[in-house]
Kinemage of the C-alpha trace (Angstrom):
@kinemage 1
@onewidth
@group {chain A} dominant
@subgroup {mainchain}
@vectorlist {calphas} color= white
{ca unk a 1} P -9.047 -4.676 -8.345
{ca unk a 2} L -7.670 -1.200 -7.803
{ca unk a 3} L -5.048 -1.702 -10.685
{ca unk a 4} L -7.470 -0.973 -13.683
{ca unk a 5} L -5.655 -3.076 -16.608
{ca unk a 6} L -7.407 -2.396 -19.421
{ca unk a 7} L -8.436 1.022 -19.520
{ca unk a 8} L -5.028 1.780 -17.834
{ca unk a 9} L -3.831 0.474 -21.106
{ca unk a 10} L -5.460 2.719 -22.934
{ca unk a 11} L -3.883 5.557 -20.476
{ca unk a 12} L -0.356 4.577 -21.659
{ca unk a 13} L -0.126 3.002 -18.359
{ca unk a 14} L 1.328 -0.233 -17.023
{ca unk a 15} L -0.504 -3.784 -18.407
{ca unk a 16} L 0.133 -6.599 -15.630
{ca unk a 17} L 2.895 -4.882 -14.447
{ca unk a 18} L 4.834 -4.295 -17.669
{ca unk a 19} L 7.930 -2.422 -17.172
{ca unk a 20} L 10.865 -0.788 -19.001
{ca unk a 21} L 13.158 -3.758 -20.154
{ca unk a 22} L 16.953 -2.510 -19.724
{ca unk a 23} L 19.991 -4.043 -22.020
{ca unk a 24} L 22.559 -5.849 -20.475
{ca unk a 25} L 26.553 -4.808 -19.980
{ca unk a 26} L 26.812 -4.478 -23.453
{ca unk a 27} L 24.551 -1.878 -23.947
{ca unk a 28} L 25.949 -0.041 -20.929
{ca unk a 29} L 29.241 -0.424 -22.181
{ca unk a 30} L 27.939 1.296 -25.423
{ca unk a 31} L 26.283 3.757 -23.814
{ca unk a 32} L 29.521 4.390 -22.044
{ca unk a 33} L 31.737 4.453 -24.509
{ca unk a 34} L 29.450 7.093 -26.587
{ca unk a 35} L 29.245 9.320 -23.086
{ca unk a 36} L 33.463 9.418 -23.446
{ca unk a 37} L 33.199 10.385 -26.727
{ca unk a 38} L 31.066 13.282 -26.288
{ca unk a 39} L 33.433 14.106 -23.515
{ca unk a 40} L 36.461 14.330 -25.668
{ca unk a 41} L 34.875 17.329 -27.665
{ca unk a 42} L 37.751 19.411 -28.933
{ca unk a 43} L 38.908 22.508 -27.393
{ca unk a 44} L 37.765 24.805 -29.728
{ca unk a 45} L 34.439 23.487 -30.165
{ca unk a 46} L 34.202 23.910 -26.208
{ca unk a 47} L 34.959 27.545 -26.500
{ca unk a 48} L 32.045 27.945 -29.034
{ca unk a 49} L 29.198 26.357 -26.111
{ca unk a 50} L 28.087 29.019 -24.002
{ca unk a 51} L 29.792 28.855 -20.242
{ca unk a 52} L 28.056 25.971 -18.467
{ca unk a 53} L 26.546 24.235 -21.220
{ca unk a 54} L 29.067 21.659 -21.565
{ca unk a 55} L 27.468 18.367 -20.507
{ca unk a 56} L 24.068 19.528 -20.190
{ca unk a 57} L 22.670 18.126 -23.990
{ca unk a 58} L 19.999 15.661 -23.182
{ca unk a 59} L 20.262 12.210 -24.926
{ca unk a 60} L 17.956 11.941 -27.917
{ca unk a 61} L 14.992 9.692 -27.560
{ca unk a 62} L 14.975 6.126 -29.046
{ca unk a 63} L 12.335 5.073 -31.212
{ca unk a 64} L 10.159 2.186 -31.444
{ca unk a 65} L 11.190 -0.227 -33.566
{ca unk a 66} L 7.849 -1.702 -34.789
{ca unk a 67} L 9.025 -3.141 -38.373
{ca unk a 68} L 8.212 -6.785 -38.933
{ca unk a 69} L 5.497 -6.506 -36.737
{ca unk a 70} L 3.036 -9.326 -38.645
{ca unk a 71} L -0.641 -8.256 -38.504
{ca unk a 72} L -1.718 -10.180 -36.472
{ca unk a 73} L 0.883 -10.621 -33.463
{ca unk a 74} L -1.059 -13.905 -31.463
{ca unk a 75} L -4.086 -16.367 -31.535
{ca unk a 76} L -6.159 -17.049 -28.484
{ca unk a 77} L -8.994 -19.601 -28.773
{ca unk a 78} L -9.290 -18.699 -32.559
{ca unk a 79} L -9.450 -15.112 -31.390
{ca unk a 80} L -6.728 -12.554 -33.287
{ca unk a 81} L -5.037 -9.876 -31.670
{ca unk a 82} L -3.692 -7.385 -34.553
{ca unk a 83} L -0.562 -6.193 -35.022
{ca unk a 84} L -2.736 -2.460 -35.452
{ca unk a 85} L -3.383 -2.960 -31.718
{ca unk a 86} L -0.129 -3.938 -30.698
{ca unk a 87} L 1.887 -1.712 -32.504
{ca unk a 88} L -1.006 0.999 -30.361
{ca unk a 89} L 0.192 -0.637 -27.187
{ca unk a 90} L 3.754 -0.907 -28.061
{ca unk a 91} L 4.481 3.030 -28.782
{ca unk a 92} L 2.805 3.367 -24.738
{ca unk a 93} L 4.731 0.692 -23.553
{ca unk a 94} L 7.924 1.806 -25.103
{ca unk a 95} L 7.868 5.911 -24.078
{ca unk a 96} L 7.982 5.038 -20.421
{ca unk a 97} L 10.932 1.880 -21.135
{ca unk a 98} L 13.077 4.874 -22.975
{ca unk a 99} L 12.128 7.497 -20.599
{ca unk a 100} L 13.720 5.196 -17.919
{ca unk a 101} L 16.590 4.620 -20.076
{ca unk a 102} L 17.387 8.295 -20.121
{ca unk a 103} L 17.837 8.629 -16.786
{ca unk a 104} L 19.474 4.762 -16.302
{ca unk a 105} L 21.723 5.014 -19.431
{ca unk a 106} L 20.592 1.890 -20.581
{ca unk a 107} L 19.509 0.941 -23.776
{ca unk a 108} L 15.569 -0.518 -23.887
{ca unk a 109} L 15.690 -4.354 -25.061
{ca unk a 110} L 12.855 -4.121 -27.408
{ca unk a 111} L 13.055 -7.439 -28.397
{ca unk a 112} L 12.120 -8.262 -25.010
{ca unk a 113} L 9.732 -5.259 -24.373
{ca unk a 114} L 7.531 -6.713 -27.470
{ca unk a 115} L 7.669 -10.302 -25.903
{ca unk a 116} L 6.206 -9.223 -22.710
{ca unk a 117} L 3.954 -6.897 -23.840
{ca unk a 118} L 2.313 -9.952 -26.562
{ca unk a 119} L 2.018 -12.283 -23.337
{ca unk a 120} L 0.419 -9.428 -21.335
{ca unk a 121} L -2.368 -8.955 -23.937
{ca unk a 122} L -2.613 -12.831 -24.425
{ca unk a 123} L -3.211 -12.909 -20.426
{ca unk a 124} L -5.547 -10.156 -21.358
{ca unk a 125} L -7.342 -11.869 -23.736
{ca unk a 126} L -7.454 -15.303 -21.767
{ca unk a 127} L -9.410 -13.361 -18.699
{ca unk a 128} L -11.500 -12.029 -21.068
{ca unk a 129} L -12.470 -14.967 -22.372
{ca unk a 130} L -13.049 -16.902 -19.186
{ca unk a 131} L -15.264 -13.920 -17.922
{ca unk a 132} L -17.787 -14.160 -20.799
{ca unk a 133} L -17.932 -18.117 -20.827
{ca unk a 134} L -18.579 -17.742 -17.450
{ca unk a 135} L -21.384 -15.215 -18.015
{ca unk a 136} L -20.372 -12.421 -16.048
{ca unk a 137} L -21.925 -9.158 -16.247
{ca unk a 138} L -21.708 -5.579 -15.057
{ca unk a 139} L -24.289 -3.900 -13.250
{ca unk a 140} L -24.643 -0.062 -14.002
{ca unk a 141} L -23.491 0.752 -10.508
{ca unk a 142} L -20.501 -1.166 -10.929
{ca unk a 143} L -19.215 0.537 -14.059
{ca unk a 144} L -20.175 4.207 -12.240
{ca unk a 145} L -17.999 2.614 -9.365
{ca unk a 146} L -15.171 1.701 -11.561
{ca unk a 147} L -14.958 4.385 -13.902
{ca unk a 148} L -15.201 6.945 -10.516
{ca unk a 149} L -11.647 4.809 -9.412
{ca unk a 150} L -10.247 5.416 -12.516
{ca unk a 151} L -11.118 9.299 -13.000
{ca unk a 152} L -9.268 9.441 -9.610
{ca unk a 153} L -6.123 7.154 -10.559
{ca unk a 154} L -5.449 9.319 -13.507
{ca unk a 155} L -5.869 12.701 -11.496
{ca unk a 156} L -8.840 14.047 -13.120
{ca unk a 157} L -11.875 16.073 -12.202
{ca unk a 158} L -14.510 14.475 -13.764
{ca unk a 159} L -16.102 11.519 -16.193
{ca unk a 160} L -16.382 13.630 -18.628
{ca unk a 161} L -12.430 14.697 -18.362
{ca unk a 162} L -11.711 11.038 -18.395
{ca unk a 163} L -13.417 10.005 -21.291
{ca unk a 164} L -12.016 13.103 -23.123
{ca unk a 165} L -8.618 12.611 -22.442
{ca unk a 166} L -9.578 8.927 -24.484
{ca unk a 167} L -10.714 10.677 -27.400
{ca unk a 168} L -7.826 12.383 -27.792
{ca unk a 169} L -6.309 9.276 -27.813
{ca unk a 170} L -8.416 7.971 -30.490
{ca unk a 171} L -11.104 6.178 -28.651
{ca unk a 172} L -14.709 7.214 -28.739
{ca unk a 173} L -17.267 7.079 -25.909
{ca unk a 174} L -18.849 3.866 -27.191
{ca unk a 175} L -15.668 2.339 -27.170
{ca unk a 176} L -15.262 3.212 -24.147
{ca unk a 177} L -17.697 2.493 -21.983
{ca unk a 178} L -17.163 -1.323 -24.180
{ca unk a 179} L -13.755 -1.378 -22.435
{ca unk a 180} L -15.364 -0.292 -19.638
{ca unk a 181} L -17.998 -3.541 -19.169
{ca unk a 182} L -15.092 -5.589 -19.996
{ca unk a 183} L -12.643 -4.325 -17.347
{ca unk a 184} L -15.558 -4.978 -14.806
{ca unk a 185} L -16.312 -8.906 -15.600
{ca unk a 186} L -12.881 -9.298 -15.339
{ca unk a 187} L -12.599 -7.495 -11.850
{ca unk a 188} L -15.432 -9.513 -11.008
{ca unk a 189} L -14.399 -12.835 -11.847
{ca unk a 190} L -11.129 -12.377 -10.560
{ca unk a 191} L -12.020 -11.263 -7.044
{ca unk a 192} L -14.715 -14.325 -6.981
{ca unk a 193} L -11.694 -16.561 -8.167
{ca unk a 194} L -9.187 -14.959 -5.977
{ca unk a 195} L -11.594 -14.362 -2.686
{ca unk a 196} L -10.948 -11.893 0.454
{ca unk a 197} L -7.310 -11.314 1.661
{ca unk a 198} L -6.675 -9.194 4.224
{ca unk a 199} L -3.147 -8.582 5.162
{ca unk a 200} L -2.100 -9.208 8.805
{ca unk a 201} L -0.112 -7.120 11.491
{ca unk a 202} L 3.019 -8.525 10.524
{ca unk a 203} L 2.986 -8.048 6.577
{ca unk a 204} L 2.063 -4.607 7.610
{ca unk a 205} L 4.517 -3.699 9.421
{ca unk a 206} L 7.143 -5.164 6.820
{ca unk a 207} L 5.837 -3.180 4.171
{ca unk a 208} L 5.997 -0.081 6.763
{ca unk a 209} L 9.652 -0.752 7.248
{ca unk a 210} L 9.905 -1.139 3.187
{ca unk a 211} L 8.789 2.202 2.736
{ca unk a 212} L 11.277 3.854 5.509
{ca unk a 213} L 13.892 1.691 4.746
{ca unk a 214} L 13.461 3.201 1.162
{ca unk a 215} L 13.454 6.719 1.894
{ca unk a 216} L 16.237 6.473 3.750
{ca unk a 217} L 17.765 5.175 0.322
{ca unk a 218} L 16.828 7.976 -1.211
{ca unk a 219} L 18.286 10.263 1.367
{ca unk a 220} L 14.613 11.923 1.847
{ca unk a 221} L 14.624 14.907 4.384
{ca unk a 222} L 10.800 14.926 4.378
{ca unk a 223} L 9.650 13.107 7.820
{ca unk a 224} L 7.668 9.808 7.073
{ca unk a 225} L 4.336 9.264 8.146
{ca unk a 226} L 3.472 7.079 11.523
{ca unk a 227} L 2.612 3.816 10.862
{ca unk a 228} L -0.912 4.138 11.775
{ca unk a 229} L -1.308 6.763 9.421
{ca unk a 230} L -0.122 4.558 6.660
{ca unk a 231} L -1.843 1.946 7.420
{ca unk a 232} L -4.389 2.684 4.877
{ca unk a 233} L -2.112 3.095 1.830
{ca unk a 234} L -0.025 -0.182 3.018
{ca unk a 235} L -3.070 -2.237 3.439
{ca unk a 236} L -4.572 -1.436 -0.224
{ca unk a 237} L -0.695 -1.995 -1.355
{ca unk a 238} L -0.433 -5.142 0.243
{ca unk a 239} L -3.925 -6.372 -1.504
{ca unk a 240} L -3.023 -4.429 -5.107
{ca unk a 241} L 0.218 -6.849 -4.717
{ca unk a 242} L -1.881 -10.300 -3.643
{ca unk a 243} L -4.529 -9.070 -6.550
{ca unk a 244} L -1.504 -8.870 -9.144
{ca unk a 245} L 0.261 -12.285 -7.705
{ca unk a 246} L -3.150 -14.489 -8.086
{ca unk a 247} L -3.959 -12.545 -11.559
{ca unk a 248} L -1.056 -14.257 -12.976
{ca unk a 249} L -1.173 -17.654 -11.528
{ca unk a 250} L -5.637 -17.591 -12.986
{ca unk a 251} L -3.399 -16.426 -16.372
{ca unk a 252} L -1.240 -19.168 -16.008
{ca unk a 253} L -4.154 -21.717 -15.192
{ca unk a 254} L -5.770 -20.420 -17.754
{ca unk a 255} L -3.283 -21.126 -20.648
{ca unk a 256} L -2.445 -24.651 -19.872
{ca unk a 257} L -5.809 -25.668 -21.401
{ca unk a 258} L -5.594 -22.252 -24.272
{ca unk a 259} L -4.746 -22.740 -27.825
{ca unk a 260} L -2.021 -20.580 -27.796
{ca unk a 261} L 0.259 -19.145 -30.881
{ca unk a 262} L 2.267 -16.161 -30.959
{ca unk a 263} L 3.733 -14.758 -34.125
{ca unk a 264} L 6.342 -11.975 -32.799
């Protein structure tokens, strides 16, 4: 799997997927509404602002709302995931929903946000769990092959960058390289569960005219690449997707025989 879920996490990147939750017409509405009533700023304060500042203030940034968060947030198997590591996950999750919510206007349902964000590390936990029943292991050249991927994925130069840039975060090498073993039993019992898929002409060529049809949306002057030169990038895309699709239905699988309880 290209999509590197559990160190990712630790990146502040996406977990299965997770995205920014938005609020429904209400919150719009609100969001609206307090737009107008910046807008109606009396004269005089208006001749105070500088020439051309008027309508420039950035929102403020929302913050997470992480009280009542129990500690510990679900039970898998008779395995606890803490609120600690939640509330961790949460704070990454929820920078990138309110960063989209500057620029949509929308307000992040957090409510919602913590749901999925609980039944993406329950998933978590479930593959977990099935890979080390199962006995899986990782070979040394496997975790040199997957931590290489994910130096790359994040843009940096080197392992030692990479594991770094965890530190910072909190997270020592140890820890690391723990994560690291897990992340590749997973990838390994999922692609043995999952087996070879290799997309055809036709699915290529869809997701070819996806991409044009979506710079053309986006009223891009740059000129798109061939088709053959793409073909690379779709394919991998096209395989990331079928990876992500069959992840959730093993997840899925997976619970229906899982003692299950979630306390958010």
């Amino acid at each position: 799997m290209k999509k590197k879920w559990i160190m990712a996490l630790s990146l502040s990147l996406s977990v299965f997927g997770l995205a920014a939750c938005n609020g429904g017409d209400d919150a719009a509405e609100e969001n609206n509404e307090e737009t107008n009533t910046q807008e109606e700023t009396p004269a005089e304060n208006n001749e105070e602002m500088p020439e051309g500042a008027e309508g420039n203030e950035q929102p403020e940034m929302p913050e997470a709302d992480l009280d009542g968060v129990p500690d510990v947030v679900a039970t898998v198997n008779g395995q606890e995931i803490s609120g600690e590591e939640f509330k961790t996950n949460y704070e990454a999750q929820f920078q990138q929903a309110a960063m989209q919510s500057q620029m949509t206007g929308e307000e992040v349902d957090q409510d919602q946000l913590k749901q999925q964000l609980v039944e993406g590390m329950v998933g978590q936990e479930l593959l977990i769990q099935e890979a080390d029943n199962r006995d899986y292991t990782a070979s040394d050249e496997a975790l040199d092959e997957t931590l290489d991927e994910l130096v790359q994925q994040n843009g940096l130069e080197s392992t030692d960058e990479f594991i770094a840039a965890l530190e910072e975060q909190g997270m020592d090498e140890q820890e690391v390289m723990t994560q690291l073993e897990t992340q590749v039993k997973v990838d390994q019992f999922i692609a043995d569960e999952a087996g070879e898929f290799e997309p055809t002409e036709e699915e290529l060529q869809e997701a070819y005219e996806q991409v044009k049809a979506q710079q053309e949306q986006m009223g891009g002057e740059q000129e798109l690449p061939s088709f053959d030169e793409l073909r690379p990038d779709l394919e991998q895309q096209l395989i990331s997707q079928k990876e992500s699709e069959y992840t959730q239905t093993l997840i899925e699988e997976l619970r229906e025989g899982a003692d299950v309880s979630i306390n958010l």
